[in-house]
N, C-alpha and C positions, 0 to 999 in steps of 0.2 A: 655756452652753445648758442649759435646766431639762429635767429629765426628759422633760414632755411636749411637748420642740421636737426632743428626740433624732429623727436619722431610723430608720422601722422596716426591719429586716432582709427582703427580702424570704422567703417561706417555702419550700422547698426540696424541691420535689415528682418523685416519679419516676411513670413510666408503664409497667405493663408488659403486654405486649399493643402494643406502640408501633408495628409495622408493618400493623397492623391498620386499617381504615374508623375504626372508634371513637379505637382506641390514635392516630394521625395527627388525630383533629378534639380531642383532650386537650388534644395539643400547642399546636395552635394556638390552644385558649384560653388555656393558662395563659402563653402567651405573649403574649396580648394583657391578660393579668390585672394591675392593680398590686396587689403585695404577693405576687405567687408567680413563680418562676421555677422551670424546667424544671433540675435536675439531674442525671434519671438516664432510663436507656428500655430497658427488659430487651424482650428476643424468645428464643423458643423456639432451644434446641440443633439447628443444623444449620440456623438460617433465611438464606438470601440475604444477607439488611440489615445480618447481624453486622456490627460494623463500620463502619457506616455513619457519618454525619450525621444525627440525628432529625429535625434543623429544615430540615435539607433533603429528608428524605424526606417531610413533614410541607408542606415548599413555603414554609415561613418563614423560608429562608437558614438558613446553615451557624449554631449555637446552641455550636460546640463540645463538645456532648455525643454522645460514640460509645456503639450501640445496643451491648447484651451480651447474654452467656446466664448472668448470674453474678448469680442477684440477691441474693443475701446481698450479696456484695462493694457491689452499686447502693446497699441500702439502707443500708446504714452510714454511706454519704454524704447522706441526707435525713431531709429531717422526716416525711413523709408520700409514701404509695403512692395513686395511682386506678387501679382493678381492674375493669376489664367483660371477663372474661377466661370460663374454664371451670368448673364446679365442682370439678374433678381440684384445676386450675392453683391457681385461689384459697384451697380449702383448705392447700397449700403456702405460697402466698404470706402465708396470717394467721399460721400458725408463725413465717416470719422477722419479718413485722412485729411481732412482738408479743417475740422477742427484740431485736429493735432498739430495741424500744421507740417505735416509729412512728405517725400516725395513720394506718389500716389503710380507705380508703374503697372498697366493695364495692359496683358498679351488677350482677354475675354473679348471671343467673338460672338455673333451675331443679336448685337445691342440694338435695338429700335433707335428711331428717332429721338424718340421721349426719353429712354436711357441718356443718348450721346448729349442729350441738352442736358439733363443731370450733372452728369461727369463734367461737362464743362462750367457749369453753374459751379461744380465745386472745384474747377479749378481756379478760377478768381482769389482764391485764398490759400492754396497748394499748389507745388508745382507736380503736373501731369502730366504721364509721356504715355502715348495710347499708340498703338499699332497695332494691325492686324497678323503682322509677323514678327519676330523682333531682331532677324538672322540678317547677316551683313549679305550674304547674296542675295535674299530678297528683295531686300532697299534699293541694292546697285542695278536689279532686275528690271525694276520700277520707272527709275531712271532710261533705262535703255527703251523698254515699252512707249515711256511719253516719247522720247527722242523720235523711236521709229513712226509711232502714230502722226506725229506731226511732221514729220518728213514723206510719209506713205500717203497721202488723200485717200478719201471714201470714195470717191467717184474709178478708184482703182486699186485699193486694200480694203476688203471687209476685214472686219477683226472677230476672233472668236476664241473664249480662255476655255480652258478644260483643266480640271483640276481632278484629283485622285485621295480619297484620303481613308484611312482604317473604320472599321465596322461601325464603332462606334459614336462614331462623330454625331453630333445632331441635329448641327446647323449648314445651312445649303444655299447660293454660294459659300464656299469657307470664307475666313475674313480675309485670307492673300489674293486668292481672287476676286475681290473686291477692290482692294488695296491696288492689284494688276490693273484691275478697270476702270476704277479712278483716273492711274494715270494715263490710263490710253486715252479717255474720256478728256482730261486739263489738255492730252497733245495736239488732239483735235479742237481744244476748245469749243465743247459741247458739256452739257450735263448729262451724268450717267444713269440718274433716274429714270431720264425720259430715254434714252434712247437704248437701252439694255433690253434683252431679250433671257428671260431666265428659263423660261418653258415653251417645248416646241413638242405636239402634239397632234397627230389627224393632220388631215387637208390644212396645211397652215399657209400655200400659196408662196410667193415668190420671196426672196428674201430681201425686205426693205434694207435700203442704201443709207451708209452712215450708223445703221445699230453695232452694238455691241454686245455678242452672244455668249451665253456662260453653259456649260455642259460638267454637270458633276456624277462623280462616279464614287461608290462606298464598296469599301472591302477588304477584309484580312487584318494582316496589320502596319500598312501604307501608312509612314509618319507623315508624307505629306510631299504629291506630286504636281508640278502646276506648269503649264505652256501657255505661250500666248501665239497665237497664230494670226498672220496677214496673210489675206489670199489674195493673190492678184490675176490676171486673165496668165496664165503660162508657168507662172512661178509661185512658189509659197516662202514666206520667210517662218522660222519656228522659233522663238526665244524660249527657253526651259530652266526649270529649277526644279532639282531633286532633292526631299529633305533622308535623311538618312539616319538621323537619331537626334530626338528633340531635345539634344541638350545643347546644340546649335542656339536654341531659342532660349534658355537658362541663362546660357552665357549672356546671349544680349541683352538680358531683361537686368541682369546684375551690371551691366556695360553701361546702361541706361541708368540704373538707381544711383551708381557713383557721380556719374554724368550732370545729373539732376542734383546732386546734394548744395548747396547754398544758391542756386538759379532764382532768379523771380518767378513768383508763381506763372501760372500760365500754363494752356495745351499744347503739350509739345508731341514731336511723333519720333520715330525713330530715327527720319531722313536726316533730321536735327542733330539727335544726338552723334551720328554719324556722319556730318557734315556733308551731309548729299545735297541740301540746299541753296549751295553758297555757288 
């Protein structure tokens, strides 16, 4: 049998967050994934599930793999982590990944500063694919956003993202509309630090030229709705994305870990693994 009749090893992925909405819809993609199987499923110290069946908490029959609180022990047995977990948690989790030497995929939003220099500190030794979304019409959404921003000028397109997301949520921007205002912020070649507007309140006065305004809305159970608007004197442009079941984001997170397996270390994002860079 020639090298390329060999069969491929499937790729050896753990999950941690695994008793969770997200950690539980992982599962069930990379189980329905060829070329990935479910090896490992970490939960928080003192969770119920310790112990468990993942694939059957998950509802895809018993997988043989018991849930833990031990992820060092998890990761040594994989190739590759999917993380939509905490900023705490995930900062922890790119330490061990990156001693395992693991591909380390991060969907966790609203990380600090101090976090995202973490993560990349430890990607110098792991390869790390971090995104704020991990869905191919996000990415491609992105794309479009810079395009328009730098083709619309400030002096004649304000921009302003509004996003929608379920009750739940914690963190405000979410991380796509960050991700969205990033790229409006690179099309304008400007930074989005400085010129973002997240809170508008009271007598706020006229609307400074060139920012970029975020308006977030919580409720129900929204997987996750996001526009980007230009307004210009007469006309408005609306670019939109509707998420519709986050297993959109599952898939791409396992799209991404295959993606990543033998890569040089390094932070990579999604646009990468989807070739929206080139």
């Amino acid at each position: 049998m020639s090298r390329a009749e060999q069969p491929t090893t499937p790729m050896k992925l753990a999950v941690v967050g695994a008793a969770g909405r997200m950690g539980q819809t992982l599962i069930r993609v990379i189980h329905a994934t060829p070329g990935a199987i479910l090896a490992g499923a970490i939960e928080r110290p003192g969770s119920p599930h310790i112990g468990g069946d993942a694939g059957e908490l998950a509802g895809v029959g018993n997988l043989g793999v018991s849930i833990t609180d031990d992820a060092a022990a998890a990761f040594a047995g994989v190739e590759g982590v999917l993380d939509f977990t905490t900023p705490a948690a995930t900062v922890l989790f790119s330490g061990l990944a990156a001693q395992a030497r693991i591909v380390h995929v991060i969907g966790t939003t609203g990380c600090t500063s101090e976090d995202e220099a973490k993560i990349a500190a430890a990607a110098r030794h792991a390869v790390v694919i971090k995104s704020g979304n991990m869905s191919l019409g996000v990415n491609l959404l992105a794309v479009l956003v810079k395009q328009a921003a730098r083709a619309l000028g400030a002096d004649d397109f304000d921009i302003e993202i509004l996003e929608m997301h379920h009750k739940h949520k914690v963190d405000a921007p979410s991380g796509t509309a960050l991700l969205l205002g990033e790229a409006a912020a690179e099309g304008r070649d400007i930074g989005l630090g400085q010129h973002s507007v997240r809170v508008r309140d009271g007598h706020t006065g006229a609307r400074e030229s060139g920012t970029i305004g975020f308006a977030a809305l919580r409720g129900g159970s929204v997987v996750g709705d996001h526009s980007v608007i230009l307004a210009g004197q007469g006309e408005r442009i609306t670019l939109s994305h509707h998420a519709e079941d986050r297993t959109i984001f599952a898939r791409g997170a396992v799209k991404a870990a295959l993606w990543g397996k033998g890569r040089k270390p390094g932070l990579y994002a999604m646009s990468d693994v989807l070739g929206l860079n080139s």
